[in-house]
N, C-alpha and C positions, 0 to 999 in steps of 0.2 A: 536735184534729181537723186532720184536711188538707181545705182546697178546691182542688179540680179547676176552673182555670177553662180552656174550650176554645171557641176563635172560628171562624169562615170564613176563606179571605184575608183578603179583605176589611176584618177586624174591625166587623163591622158586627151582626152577631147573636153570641149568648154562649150556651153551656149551663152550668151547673155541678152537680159531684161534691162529694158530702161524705163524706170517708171518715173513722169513724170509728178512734181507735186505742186505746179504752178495752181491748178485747177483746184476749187475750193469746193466741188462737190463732185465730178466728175474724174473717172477713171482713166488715164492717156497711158496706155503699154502700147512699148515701140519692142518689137521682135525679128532684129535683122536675119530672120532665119541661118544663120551662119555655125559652122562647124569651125572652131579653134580650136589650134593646138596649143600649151602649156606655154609655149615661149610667144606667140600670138598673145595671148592674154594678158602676160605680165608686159609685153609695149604697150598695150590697148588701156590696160590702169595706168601706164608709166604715163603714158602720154595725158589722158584725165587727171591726173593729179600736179602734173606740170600745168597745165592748160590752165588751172582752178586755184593753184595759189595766190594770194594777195602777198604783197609788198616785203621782200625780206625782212624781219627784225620783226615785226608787227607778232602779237600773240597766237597759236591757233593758223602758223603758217604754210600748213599740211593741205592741200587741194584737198586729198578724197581720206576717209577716215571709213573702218570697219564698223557698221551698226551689228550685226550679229552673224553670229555661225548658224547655219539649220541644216536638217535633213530634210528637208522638202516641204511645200506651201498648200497648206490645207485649204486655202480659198482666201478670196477679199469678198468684206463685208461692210455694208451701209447702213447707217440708223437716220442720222436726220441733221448729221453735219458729213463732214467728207469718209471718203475711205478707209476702212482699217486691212494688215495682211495678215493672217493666222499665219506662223512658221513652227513647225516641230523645231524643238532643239535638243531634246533630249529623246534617244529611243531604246529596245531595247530588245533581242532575239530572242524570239516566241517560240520559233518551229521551222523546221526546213524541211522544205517539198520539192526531191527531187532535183537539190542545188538552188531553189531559190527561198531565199530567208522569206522569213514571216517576220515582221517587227513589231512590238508594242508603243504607243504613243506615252511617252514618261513625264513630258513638261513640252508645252508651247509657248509664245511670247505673239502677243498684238502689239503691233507698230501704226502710229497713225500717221497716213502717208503724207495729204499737205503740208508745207510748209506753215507755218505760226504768223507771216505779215498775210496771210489770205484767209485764213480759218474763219470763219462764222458760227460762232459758238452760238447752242442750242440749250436753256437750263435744262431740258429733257435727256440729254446723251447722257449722261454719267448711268443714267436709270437705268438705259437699255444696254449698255454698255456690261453693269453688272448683273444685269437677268442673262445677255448672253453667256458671262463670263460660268455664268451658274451650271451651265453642262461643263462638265469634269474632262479635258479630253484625254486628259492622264486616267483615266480608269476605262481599263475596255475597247479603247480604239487601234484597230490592229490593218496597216498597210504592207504592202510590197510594191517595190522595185518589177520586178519582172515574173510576178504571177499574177494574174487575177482572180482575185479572192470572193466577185461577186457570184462568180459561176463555180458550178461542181467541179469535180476532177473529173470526172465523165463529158462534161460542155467540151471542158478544155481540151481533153484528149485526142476525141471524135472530129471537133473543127482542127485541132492541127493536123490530122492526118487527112485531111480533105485534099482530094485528089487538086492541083493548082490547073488543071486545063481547063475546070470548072468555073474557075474564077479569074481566068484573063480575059474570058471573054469582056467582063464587066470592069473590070481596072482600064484597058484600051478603050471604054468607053469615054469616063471620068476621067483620065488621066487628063486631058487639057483643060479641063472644066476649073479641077480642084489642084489649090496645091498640095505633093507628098512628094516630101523631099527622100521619102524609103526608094521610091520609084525606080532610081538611079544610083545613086548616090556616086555618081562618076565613075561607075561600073560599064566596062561593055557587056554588051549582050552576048558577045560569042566566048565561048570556052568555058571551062567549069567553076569560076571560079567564084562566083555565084551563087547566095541562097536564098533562098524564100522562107518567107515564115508569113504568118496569116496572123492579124493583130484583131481584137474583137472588139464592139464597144462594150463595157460594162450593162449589166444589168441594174437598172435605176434604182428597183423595189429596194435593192441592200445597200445602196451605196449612200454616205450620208453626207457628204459633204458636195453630192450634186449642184443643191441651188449656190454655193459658195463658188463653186469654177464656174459659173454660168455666165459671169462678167467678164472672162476671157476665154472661154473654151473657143471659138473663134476665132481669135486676135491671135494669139499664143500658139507655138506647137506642143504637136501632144506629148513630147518627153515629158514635159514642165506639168503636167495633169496627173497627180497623186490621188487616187478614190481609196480612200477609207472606207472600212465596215465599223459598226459596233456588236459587241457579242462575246464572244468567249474565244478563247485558241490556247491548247495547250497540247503538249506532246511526251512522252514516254517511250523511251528505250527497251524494247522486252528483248532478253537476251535468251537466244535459244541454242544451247551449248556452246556457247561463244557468236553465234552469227546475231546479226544487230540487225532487229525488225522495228521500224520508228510505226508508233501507233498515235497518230493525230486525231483530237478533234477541233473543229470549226462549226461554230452557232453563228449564227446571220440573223439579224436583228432589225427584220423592214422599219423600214423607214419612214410607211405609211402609215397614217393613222397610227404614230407611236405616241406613246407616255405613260400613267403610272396608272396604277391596279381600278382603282375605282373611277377613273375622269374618262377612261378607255375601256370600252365593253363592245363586244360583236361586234359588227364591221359599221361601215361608212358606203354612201351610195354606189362608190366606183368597185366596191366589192375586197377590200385591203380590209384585214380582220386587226383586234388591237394583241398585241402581245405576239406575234407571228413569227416565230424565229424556226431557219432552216438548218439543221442540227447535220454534220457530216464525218462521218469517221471514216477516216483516210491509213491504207495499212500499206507498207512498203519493205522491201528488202532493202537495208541501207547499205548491204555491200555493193550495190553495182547503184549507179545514182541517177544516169542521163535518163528522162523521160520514153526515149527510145528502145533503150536497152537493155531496163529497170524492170522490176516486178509491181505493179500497184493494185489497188483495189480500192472500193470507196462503195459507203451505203451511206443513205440520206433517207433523211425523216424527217417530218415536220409539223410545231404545235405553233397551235392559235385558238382564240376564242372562238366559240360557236358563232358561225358566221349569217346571226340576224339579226334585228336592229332592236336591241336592247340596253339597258342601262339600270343600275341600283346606285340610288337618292342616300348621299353619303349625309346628308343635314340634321338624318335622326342621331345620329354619333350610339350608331349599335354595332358590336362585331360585325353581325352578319346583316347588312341593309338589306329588305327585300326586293326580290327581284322582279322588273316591270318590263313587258315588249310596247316598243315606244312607238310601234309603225303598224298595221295589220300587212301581209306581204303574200298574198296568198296563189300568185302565180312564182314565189320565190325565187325573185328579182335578183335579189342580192346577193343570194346563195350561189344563184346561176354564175354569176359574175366572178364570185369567189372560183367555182369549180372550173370555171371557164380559166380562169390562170393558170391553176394547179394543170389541167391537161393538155395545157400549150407546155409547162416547163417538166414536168414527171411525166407524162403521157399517162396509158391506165393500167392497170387498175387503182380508182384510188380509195383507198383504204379508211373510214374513219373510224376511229378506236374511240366509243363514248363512255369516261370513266365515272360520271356522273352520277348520283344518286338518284336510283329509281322508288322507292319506298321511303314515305316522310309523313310524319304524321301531322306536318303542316304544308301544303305544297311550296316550296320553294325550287330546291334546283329543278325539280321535276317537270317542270314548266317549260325549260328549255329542250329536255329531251322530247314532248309531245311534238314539239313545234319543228324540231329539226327532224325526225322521224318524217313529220309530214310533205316537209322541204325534199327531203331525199326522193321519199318516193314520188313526187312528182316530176321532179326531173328526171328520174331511171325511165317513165316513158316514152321519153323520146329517143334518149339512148339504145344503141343495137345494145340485143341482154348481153353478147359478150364483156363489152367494155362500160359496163353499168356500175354505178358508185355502189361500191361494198360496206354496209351499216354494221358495227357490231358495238352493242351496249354491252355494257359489264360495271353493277353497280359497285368499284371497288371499296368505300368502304364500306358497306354489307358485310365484304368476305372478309375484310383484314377482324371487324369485331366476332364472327366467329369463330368459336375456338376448333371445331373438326375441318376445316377449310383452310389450305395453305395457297396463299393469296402469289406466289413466284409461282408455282407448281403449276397451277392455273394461268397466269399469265407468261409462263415459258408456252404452253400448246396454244397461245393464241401465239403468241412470238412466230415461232415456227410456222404455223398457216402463213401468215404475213410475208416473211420474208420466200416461201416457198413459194408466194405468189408474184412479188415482184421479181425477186433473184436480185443480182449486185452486179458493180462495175468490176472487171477484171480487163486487164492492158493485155493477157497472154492468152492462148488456147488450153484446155484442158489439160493438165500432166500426161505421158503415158502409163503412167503408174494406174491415175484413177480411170481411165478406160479398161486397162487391163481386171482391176479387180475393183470395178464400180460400185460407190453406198448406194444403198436401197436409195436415202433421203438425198441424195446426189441429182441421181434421175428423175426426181418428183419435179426439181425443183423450177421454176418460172423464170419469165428474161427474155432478154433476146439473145441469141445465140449467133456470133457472126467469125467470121474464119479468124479476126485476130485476138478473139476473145467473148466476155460477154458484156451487156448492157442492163442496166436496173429499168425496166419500165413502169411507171407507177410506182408509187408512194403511198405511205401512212400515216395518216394526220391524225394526231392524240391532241386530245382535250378533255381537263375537266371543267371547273369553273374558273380556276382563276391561270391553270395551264401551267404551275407550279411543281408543287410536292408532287402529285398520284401520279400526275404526267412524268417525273423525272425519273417514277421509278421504273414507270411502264415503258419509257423510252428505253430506259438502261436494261431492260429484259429482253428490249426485241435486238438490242445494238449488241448483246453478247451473246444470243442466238446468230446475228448476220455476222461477228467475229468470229467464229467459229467456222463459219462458211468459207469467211476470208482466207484464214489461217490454210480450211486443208485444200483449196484452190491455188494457192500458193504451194503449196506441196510439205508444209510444214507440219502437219498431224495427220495422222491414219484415218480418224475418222470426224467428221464435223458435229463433234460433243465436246465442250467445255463446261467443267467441275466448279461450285462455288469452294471457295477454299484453295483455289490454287493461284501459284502467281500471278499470271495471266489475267485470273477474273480480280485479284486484288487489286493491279495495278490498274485496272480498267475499269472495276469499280472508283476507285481516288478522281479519277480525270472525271467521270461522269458526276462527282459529287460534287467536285469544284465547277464545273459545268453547269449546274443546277442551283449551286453557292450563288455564282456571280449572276444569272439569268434571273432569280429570284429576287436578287437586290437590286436591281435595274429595273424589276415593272414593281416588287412590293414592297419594297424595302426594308428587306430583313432577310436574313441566310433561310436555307429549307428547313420546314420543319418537320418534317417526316422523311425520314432518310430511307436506304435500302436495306439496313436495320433494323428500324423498326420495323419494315414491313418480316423481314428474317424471325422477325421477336428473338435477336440477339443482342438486342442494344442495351448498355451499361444502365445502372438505374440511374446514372450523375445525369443522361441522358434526357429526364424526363425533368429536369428544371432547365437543362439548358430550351428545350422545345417552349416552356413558357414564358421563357425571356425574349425567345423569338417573335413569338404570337406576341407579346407585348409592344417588340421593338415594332414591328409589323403593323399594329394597330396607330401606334404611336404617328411614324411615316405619313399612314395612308391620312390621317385628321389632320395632321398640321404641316408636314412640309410638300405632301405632293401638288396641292394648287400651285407652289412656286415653281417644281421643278415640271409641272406643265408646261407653266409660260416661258420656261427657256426654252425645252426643245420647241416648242412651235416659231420660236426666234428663229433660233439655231438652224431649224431645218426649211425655212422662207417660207412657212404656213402663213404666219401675218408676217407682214411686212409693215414697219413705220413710214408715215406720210403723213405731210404735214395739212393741218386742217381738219384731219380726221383722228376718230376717237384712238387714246392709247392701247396699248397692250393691256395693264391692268385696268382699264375703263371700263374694260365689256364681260359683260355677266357671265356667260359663256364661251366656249370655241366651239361651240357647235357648227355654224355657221362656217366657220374656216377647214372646219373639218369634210363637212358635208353641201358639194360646190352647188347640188342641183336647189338646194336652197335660196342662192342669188340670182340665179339663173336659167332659163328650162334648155335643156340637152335639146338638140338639134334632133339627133338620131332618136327613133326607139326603137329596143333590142326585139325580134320577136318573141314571146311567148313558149312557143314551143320548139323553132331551133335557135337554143338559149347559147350555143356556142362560135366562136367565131370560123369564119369560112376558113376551109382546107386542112381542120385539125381534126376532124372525123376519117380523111382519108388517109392519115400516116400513124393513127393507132395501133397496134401499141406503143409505138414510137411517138416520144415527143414532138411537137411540132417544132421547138425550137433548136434542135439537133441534126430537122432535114433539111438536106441539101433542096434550097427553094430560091427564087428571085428574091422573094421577100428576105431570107437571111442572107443572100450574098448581099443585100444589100449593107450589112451590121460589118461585114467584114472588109477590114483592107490587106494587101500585099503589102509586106515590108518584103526588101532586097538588101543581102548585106556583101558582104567581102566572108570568105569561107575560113581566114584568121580574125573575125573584127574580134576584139574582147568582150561584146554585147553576149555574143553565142558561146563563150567560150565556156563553160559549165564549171571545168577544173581551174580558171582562175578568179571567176565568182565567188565561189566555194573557201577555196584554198589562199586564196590572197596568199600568193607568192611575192607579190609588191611590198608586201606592208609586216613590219615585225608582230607576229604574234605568239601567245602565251597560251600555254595550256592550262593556266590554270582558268582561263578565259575561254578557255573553246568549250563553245555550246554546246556540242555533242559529247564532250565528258560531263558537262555539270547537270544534264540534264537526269529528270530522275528514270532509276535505271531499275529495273524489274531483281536483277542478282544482288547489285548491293543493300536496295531499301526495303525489299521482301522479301527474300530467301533468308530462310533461318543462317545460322553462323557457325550451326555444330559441323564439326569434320563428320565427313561421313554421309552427310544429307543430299538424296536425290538429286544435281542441279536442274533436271528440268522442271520448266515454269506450268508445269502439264500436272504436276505432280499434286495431289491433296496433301495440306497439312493440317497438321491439328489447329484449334483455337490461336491457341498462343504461340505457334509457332512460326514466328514470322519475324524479318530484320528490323520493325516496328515494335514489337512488342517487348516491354520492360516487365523484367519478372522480380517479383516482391522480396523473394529472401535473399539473406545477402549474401549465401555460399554464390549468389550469383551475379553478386550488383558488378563484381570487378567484369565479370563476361559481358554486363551489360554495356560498359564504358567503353568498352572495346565495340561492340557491335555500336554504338553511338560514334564512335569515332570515322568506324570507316561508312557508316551512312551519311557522314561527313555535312549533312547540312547545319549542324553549330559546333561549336569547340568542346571539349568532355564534359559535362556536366561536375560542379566539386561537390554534390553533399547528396544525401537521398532525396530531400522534398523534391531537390531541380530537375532530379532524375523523373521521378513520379509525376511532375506536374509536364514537364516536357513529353511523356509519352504520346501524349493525346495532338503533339504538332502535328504539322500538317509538314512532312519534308518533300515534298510537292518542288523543284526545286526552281520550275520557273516562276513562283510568287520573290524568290528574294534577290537581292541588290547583288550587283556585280561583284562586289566589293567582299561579299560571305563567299564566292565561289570560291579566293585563292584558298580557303584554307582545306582545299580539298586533296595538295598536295603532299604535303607532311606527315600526315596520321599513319598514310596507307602501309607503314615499315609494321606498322601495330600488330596486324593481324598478322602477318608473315611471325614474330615471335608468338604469338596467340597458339597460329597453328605447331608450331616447331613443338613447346610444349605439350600439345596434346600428342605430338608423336613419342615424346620421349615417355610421357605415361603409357604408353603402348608398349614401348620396346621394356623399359626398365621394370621390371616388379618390387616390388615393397620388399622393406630390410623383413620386415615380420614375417612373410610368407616364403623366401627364399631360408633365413637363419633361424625364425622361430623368435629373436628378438628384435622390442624398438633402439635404432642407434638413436643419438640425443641430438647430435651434430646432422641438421641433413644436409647433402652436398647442393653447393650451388648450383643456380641455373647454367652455368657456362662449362663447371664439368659433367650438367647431365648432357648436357647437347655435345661437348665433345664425345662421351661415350657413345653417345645412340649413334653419332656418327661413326664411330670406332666399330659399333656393332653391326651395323649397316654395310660396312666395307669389309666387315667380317665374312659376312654372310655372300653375299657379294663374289667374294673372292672364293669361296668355298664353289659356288657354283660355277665359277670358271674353271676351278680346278678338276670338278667332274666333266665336264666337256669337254676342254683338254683329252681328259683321258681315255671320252670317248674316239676323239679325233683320233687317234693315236691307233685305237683297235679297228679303227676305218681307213685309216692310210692305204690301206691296199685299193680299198673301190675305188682310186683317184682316175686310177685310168683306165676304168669301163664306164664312170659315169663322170663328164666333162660338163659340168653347166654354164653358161654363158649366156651373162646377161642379156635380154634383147633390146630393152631402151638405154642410154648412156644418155648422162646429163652434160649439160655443157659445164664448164669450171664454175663460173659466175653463175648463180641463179636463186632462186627460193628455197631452194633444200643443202646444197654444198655453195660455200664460198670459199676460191682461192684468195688470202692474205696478200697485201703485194707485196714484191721486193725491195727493200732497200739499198740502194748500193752503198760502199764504203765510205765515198766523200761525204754523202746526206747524213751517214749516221753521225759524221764529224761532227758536220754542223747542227744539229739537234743537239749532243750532247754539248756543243759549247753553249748553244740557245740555251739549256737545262743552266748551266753553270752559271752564265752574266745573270739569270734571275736569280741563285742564290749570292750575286754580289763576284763572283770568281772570274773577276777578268782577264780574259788570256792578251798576254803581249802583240802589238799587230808587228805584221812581218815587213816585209823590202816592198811586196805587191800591194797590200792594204794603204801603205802611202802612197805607191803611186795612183791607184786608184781613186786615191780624194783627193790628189791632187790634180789628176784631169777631171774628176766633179767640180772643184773650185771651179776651173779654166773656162769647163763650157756653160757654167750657171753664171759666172759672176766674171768674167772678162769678154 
């Protein structure tokens, strides 16, 4: 057998798994649903490992042996002999929301569970074995412990704060039915001691390792159920005069109807588009952290294919295959089905932004905008006109090839409509700042408006053809329009305008590029090729080979390796499934058929025609359906009850791991990239805020060419601290162009983040003493030959400093002096008094006589100076002898 043993942080509570391996094709999980503590556990192996030895002296006399370490169990999976388990073992911190990590998947390990005297070997499994193996789950797979990640920060916020008398009803219903060991957990019901919390199920469309938990989601408790997403997540520190605002993004990468650029085009009968990912930038005050207490925000957006049933015939091997509609669809079926999602999960308005080429002087894209135009307006007559799907085309590259037309400028005033129409998530009410002296663009703006804050209703779905490049940048236009929102909703700028050129949009541009990096190599295989750059027409000219190398790599992908990287995720994700008898995986000419179900079979239901939406989600408009409180979502939810100390809830020892040693040069929130150290220029003197415009090249990224400057340069490389100094000019020059992005690199690059940081502290000292000190020429009229060192200029400037310093104590002084008389007609008296101990004065504490003794003898035996012991030190170890050892 195998034991599953799995803990808290903490290690303070234990569940354990018995997996059977007797069975040669079947799955046997035994789940004593039981809560163990630490010393329970180790009798419970002690005793398994006794129980299970063979014969003293004999080789291999050990009963139970560790097979592996993991962070958590991705699923078991079946090909066409027994069982295998996915376990993470190696991971790695993405982002933290509100005290709960975000983690990256870095390495996993398959174990095959039967034993070897029962296995039934299959010549077929090594095959599928390695097409599974072929999804990477080390690139882009990103879970959590105690968030879910498949829902917005707005799902999540709204159902936790759901009133609980709404939902007893329906737990006292179920409670005997189903087991939930949250129910109780040996708590009484009277006294306070008691909390609830509301546990959700996952959203399927994002989760990807659904069909893998499918073999125990049942058997098992839900601790033991880890849902993965794939997609992007990355995080940035913008520091705004010191205070730390965490700026997240999160891409969600459906699950349906996924795979690569040309095998995946327009949707599939159940209305799942290809390439569909839910893009969400999340903004927070990271000085205060609990969900409750915390400041948050969040906007969401979302791209996918143009959602009708189309497809381009990759066999001609041309860049651009043309493009063919594979279905006529003319009550738009499938469309309907798509929008019918979108206004269950975004509510309205939904916005589509069509970036697609309207003028061609062959039709090709053009084909899909007639066709979708047509879609639209047929559905908006059924729809009341207020909550009617919003159409706007905009042939983007038209504008970017003309030269009088600036292609941001234009897409900033469609931005702004957009988000003024949906509004954004906010956790708090209005500042009274922005009541008192409201923006114009404040008041315009849309949402829902509820006493603890506001709600995003409706969304904006960008697409072009392949939902890449144009989309990335148009996303990134409307995402630093709805940051700006964030920002002065939060109370953090005066007014909701943010400047290209300034920290804030630099650092926010990087996340969006890596954002659109990794999303691009996941459906096309190749980095973006049209940055936010080029559409600037600021980009280097080195720029425009690196863009052909793209489009190369890109072509390259989409002819020869994406047919393989199809047939794993359709493994991977239980589209086909192996069975024996029937044709293989690479047998069959197509996946269409797996993709598209009403092909094997005819749907029961037919949708009507003209009300294409599902029942009860026209009445809760603007508001998502799946946000109201209804039978139908109490049903998604369960009550967990805890103890009002468990360590589950405890946010500060999640966070902080007070248990366990750790290192700063290892804590995530220092190594993370930080808006002051990796884009604020370096010069004394310069603006700190992130608000601020700088020039071109001024920025903690950019290496300047001459070499009065290259030592300033080393210095600013050093405290950007993502590699060691560079030693010669090329390393300098060819490293500018990195990416110091800090959560792409290995733990192991973090420590050197601690050392350097003395650099700048002399860096700046110097530029003060060129301040204070003037030139031997300009003071005497000659050069001296000898110039004095750095350590008598710093002593002087210090000298001069206290010079100065002291001068103007000595005028106050003297004022005091000719004011002595007003002492007593004008008696001031502080009115608040601090206590000794606190954030602003600390009392030192006393030592008394005997302690300082014994310190200073402490000091002494470590330099070797042992002091004689006296009459009491012997007797003293001599009744230690007495009571240890007699």
């Amino acid at each position: 057998r195998y034991f599953l043993v799995g803990s808290n942080p903490a290690e303070t509570k234990y569940r354990v798994l018995k997996i059977d391996r007797t069975e040669p094709k079947d799955l046997v999980i035994i789940d004593d649903k039981h809560v163990y503590t630490q010393q329970e556990v180790r009798e419970l192996l002690g005793r398994l490992d006794l129980g299970n030895r063979t014969k003293i002296g004999q080789k291999g006399s050990s009963g139970l042996s560790r097979a592996v370490s993991a962070f958590g169990v991705v699923g078991f999976v079946r090909f066409l002999e027994g069982y295998y388990i996915v376990l993470i073992t190696k991971r790695r911190k993405m982002a933290d929301i509100g005290g709960h990590a975000i983690y990256k998947i870095e390495d996993t390990n398959m174990i095959y569970i039967p034993n070897d005297s029962v296995r039934v070997t299959h010549p077929d499994e090594a095959r599928y074995l390695r097409i599974f193996q072929n999804v990477d789950l080390s690139s882009n797979f990103y879970f959590s412990y105690s968030y879910d990640l498949s829902h917005s920060l707005q799902y999540n916020l709204t159902v936790l704060r759901m009133p609980l008398e709404t939902l007893k009803t329906e737990t006292t219903q179920t409670r005997q039915e189903s087991f939930d060991i949250f129910e109780d957990e040996g708590l009484s019901t009277q006294g306070g001691s008691g909390v609830f919390g509301i546990c959700s199920k996952p959203y399927e469309k994002y989760v990807w390792n659904g069909r893998l938990l499918d073999a125990v989601k049942n058997t098992i408790h839900r601790d033991w159920l880890l849902y993965i997403i794939h997609g992007f997540c990355g995080q940035s520190k913008l520091l705004i005069y010191g205070r730390p605002i965490y700026v997240t993004l999160i891409a969600r990468r459906s699950s349906k109807f996924a795979g690569t650029r040309f095998l995946k085009r327009g949707a599939n009968c159940e209305g799942d588009v290809a390439n569909e990912v839910e893009t969400e930038q999340i903004l927070y005050d990271a000085s205060v952290m609990s969900f409750s207490a915390g400041s948050y925000s969040s906007y969401v957006q979302v791209r996918g294919s143009v959602p009708l049933y189309w497809s381009q015939d990759i066999s001609t091997m041309m860049p651009k295959p043309p493009i063919t509609l594979d279905q006529a669809d003319p009550f738009a079926h499938v469309a309907a089905l798509h929008f019918d999602q979108m206004l269950q999960r975004f509510g309205s308005p939904i916005i589509i932004l069509n970036l697609v080429k309207e003028r061609e002087k062959r039709k090709h894209e053009r084909i899909l905008s007639e066709e979708l135009v047509a879609a639209v307006t047929y559905l908006n007559q059924f729809l009341p006109p207020e909550h009617a799907i919003i159409y706007i085309p905009w042939d983007m590259a038209k504008y970017t090839k003309s030269k009088l037309c600036n292609v941001l400028d234009r897409l900033n005033v469609i931005a702004e409509s957009v988000v003024k129409k949906t509004g954004f998530f906010v956790n708090r009410p209005d500042s009274y700042c922005s009541i008192l002296r409201p923006d114009e663009k404040w008041n315009e703006l849309g949402g829902y408006v509820v006493s603890t804050g506001r709600l995003q209703t409706g969304v904006l779905r960008t697409n072009c053809v392949d939902c890449l490049d144009r989309t990335n940048t148009a996303q990134f236009m409307v995402g630093k329009c709805a940051l700006a929102y964030q920002l002065y909703s939060l109370g953090l700028i005066d007014k909701p305008n943010l400047q290209f050129d300034t920290d804030a949009v630099r650092l926010f541009e990087e996340l969006y590029e890596d954002h659109g990096d990794t999303l691009s190599l996941q459906y096309g295989g190749s980095q973006l090729v049209h940055r936010v750059k080029t559409y600037r027409k600021i980009a280097p000219w080195t720029q425009h080979s690196k863009d052909i190398m793209q489009t190369l790599s890109r072509y390259y992908s989409n002819a020869f390796s994406d047919a393989d990287r199809q047939d794993s995720i359709n493994l991977f994700l239980g589209v086909f499934k192996p069975t024996e008898g029937k044709p293989h995986l690479w047998e069959l000419p197509t996946d269409f058929y797996l993709h598209h179900k009403n092909t094997l079979s005819l749907l029961q239901t037919r949708r009507s025609y003209t009300y294409w939406w599902t029942t009860g989600v026209l009445k809760h408009l603007p508001l998502p359906f799946d946000e109201v409180t209804c039978a139908e979502n109490r049903r998604k939810l369960t009550v967990k009850k805890f103890h009002k100390y468990e360590e589950e809830i405890d946010i500060h020892n999640e966070f902080f791991r007070p248990y366990e040693l750790s290192s700063f040069d290892e804590t995530f929130c220092l190594a993370m990239t930080n808006s002051t150290r990796d884009f604020m220029p370096k010069n004394v003197g310069i603006d700190p805020s992130p608000f601020t415009v700088r020039k071109p090249d001024e920025t903690g990224k950019s290496v300047l060419g001459n070499k009065s400057n290259r030592e300033e340069t080393v210095l600013q490389r050093k405290t950007a601290a993502s590699a060691p100094p560079p030693p010669s000019e090329e390393a300098v020059s060819s490293s500018s162009e990195d990416d110091s992005g800090t959560d792409k690199e290995d733990e192991g690059a973090v420590s050197q983040r601690s050392t350097p940081v003395k650099v700048t502290d002399t860096g700046d000292n110097t530029k003060i003493t060129e301040n204070v000190v003037q030139s031997t020429k300009d003071v005497y009229g000659v050069n001296l030959s000898d110039v004095p060192s750095e350590d008598d200029l710093t002593i002087y400037a210090r000298f001069v400093q206290l010079g100065q310093s002291q001068h103007k104590q000595d005028k106050s002084s003297q004022q005091f002096c000719s004011k002595h008389y007003l002492d007593r007609v004008i008696n001031l008296i502080p009115i608040s008094s601090f206590s000794q101990d606190n954030i602003y004065e600390v009392q030192p504490p006393r030592a008394d006589r005997k302690s300082i003794e014994i310190f200073h003898a402490h000091i002494q035996a470590g330099r070797g100076n042992m002091q004689p012991l006296g009459k009491d030190d012997f007797l003293m170890y001599r009744e230690y002898i007495r009571n240890r050892y007699m």
